[in-house]
N, C-alpha and C positions, 0 to 999 in steps of 0.2 A: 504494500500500500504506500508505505513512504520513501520506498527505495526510489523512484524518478523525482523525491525533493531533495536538492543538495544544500548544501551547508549556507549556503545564501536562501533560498527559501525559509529555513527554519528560521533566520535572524529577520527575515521580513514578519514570518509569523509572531517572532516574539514583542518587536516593534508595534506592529496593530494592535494588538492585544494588549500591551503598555498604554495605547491611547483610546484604546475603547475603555476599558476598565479602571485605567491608574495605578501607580503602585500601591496604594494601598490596601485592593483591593484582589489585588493578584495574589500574594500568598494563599489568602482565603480558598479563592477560585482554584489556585492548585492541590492545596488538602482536600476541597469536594469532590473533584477527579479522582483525585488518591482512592479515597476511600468508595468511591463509586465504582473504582474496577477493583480494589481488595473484594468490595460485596458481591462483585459479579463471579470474581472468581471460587469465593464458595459456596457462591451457590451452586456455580457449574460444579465443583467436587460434589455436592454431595449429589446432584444429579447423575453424574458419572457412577456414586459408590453404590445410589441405589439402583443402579442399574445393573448392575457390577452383582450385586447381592442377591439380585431376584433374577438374573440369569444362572446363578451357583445353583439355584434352587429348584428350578425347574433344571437342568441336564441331573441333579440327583435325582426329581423323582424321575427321571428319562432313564435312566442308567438302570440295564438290566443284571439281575443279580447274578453270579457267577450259580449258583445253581440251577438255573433257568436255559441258559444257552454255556456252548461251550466255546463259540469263540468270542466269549468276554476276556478269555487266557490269553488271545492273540492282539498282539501288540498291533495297532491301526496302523494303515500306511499313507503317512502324511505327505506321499511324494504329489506333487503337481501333476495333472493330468497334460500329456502332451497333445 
């Protein structure tokens, strides 16, 4: 996304943004970001963990019992299909 703004870009961006807002107002402005993608990112974890959580749980109840079939013994072949 930011890879085609170079290093003169971003000091434009930080210049606009010094006279829309002012400095006093910019710290603020950057702690609200801050914490606006801290909170994004866990909620994405814990989106991920329960996802994470309740796919464990279904392949256990999927998983057939070794006394049931006999090539549960046999190690799966994870090769790619050609």
């Amino acid at each position: 996304m930011f890879s085609s703004i170079g290093p003169t870009g971003f000091i434009l961006l930080a210049v606009i943004a010094l006279l829309l807002f002012g400095p006093n107002k910019l710290p603020e402005l950057g702690r609200a970001v801050g914490r606006t993608f801290r909170e994004f990112k866990e909620g994405a974890r814990e989106i991920i963990s329960d996802d994470d959580s309740s796919s464990r749980k279904e392949q256990e109840k999927a998983k057939p019992l070794a006394s049931d079939t006999a090539s549960a013994d046999k190690p799966e072949d994870k090769r790619l299909p050609e």
